[in-house]
C-alpha positions as CSV (number, residue, x, y, z in Angstrom):
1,X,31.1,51.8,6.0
2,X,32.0,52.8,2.3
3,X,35.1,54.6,2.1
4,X,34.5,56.7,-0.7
5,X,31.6,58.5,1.2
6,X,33.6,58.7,4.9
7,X,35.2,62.2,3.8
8,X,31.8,63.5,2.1
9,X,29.8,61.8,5.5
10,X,32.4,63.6,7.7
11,X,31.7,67.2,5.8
12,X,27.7,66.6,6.7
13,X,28.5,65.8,10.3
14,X,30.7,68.7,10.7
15,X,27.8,71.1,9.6
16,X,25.8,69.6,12.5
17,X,27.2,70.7,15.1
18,X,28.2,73.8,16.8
19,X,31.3,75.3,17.6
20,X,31.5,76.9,21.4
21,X,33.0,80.1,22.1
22,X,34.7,80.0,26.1
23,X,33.6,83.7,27.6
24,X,35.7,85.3,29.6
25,X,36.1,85.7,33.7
26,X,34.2,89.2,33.6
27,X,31.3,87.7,31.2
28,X,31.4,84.3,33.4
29,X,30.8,87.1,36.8
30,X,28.2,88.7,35.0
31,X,26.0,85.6,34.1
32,X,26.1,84.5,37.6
33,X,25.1,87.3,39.1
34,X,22.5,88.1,36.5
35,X,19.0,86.7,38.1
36,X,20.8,85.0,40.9
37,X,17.8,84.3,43.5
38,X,15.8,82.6,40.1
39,X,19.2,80.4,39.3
40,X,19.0,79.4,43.1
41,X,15.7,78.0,43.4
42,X,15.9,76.3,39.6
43,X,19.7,74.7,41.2
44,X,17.5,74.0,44.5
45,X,13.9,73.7,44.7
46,X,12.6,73.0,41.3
47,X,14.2,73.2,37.9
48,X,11.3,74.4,35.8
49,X,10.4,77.6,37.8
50,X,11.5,80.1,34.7
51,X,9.0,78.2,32.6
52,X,6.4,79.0,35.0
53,X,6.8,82.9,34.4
54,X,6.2,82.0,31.1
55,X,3.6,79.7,30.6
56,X,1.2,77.8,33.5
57,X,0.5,75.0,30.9
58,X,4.0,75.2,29.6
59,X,5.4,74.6,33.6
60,X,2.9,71.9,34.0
61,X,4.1,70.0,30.5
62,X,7.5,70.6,31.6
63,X,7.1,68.8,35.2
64,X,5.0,65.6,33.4
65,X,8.1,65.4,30.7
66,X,10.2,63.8,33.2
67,X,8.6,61.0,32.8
68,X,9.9,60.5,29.2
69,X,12.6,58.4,30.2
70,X,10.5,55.7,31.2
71,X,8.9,55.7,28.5
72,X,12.0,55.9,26.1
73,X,13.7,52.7,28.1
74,X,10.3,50.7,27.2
75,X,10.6,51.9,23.6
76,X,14.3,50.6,23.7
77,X,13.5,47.6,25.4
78,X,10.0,46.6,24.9
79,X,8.2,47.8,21.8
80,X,6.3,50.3,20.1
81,X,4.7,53.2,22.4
82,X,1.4,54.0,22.7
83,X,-0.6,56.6,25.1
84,X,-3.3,54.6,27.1
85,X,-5.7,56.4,29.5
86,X,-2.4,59.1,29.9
87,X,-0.3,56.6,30.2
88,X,2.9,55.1,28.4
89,X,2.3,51.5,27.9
90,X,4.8,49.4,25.3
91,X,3.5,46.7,23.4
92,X,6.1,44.2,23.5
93,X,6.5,43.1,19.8
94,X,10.0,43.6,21.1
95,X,12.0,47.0,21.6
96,X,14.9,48.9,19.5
97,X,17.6,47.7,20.4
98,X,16.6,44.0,20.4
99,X,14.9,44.5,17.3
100,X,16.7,47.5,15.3
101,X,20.8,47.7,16.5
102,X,21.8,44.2,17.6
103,X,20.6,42.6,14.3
104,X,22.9,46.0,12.8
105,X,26.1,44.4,14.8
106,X,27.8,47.6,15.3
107,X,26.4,49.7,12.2
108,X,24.0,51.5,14.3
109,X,25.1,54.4,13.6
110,X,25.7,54.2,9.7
111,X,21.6,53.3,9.9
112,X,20.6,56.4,11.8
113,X,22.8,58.1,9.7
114,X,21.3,56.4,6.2
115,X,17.6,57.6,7.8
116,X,18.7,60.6,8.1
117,X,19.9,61.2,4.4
118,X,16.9,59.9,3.1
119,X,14.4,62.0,5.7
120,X,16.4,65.0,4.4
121,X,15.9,63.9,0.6
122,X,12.2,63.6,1.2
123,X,12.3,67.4,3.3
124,X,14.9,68.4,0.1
125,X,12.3,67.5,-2.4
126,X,9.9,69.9,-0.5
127,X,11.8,72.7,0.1
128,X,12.4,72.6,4.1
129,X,16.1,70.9,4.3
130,X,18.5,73.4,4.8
131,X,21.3,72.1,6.4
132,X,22.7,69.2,4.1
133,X,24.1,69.3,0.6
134,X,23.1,67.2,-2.0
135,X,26.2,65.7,-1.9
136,X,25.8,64.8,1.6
137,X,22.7,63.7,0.8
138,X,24.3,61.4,-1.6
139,X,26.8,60.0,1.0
140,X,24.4,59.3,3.8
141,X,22.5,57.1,1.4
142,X,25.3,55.0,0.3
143,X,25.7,53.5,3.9
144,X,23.6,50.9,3.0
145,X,25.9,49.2,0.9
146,X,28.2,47.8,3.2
147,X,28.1,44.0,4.1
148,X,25.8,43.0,7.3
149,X,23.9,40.3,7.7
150,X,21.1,42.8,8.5
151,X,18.8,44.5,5.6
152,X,18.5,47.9,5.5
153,X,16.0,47.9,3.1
154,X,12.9,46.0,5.0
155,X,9.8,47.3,4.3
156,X,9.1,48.0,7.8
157,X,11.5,50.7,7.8
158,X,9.8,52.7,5.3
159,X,7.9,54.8,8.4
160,X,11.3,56.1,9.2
161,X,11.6,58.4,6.3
């Protein structure tokens, strides 16, 4: 990592997340009594009941997503997704972390964080980034410059941004 762009990468990160306000006892009571039989079958019986007094196709989405993590761990692991007959299936050119963050011996995040300044450049140059600066824009490039025995700028990356 560069040190002249830690204080300007710390600034970006810092707009990213949220601060948490901690209500008090009163507010806490009132939340848990608010819609209390609702809360107790989403705790008991099924956790996307609300969506279902939203949307039927929205409830039925919602129960299929928990399959997502299978198909993230063959992402990781395996290779490229791919949906076959509604189905994940990977196809084992190799996953991630094999093929992405060991090779980036601990950089991992300065990478995710160097795609990320260049997919806000691109959404910058069209007028839909609105939460970094161009400074932190700036910064979040530079991470590329440090000294790996991985290159950041294969042309296979290029889909990432």
């Amino acid at each position: 990592m560069l040190t002249c762009s830690l204080g300007l990468r710390k600034d970006g990160v810092r707009r990213t997340i949220t601060t948490i306000e901690v209500p008090t006892l009163k507010e806490r009571v009132q939340a848990l009594r608010k819609d209390l039989g609702k809360k107790m079958l989403q705790g008991i019986a099924d956790q996307f009941a609300p969506i279902k007094d939203l949307t039927r196709d929205g409830y039925l989405l919602a129960r299929l997503s928990k399959g997502s993590a299978g198909a993230i761990e063959a992402f990781l692991h395996h290779g490229k997704l791919s949906l076959q007959a509604g189905v994940y299936d990977a196809d084992r050119s190799g996953g991630a972390i094999e093929r992405v963050f060991a090779p980036l011996q601990g950089e991992g995040e300065d990478f995710l964080w160097w795609v990320a300044g260049h997919r806000a450049d691109r959404l910058k140059s069209i007028g839909k980034e609105n939460l970094f600066s161009d400074t932190d824009i700036a910064a979040f490039k530079t991470l590329d410059q440090a000294t790996t025995k991985f290159d950041y700028t294969q042309s296979e990356w290029q889909h990432f941004f």
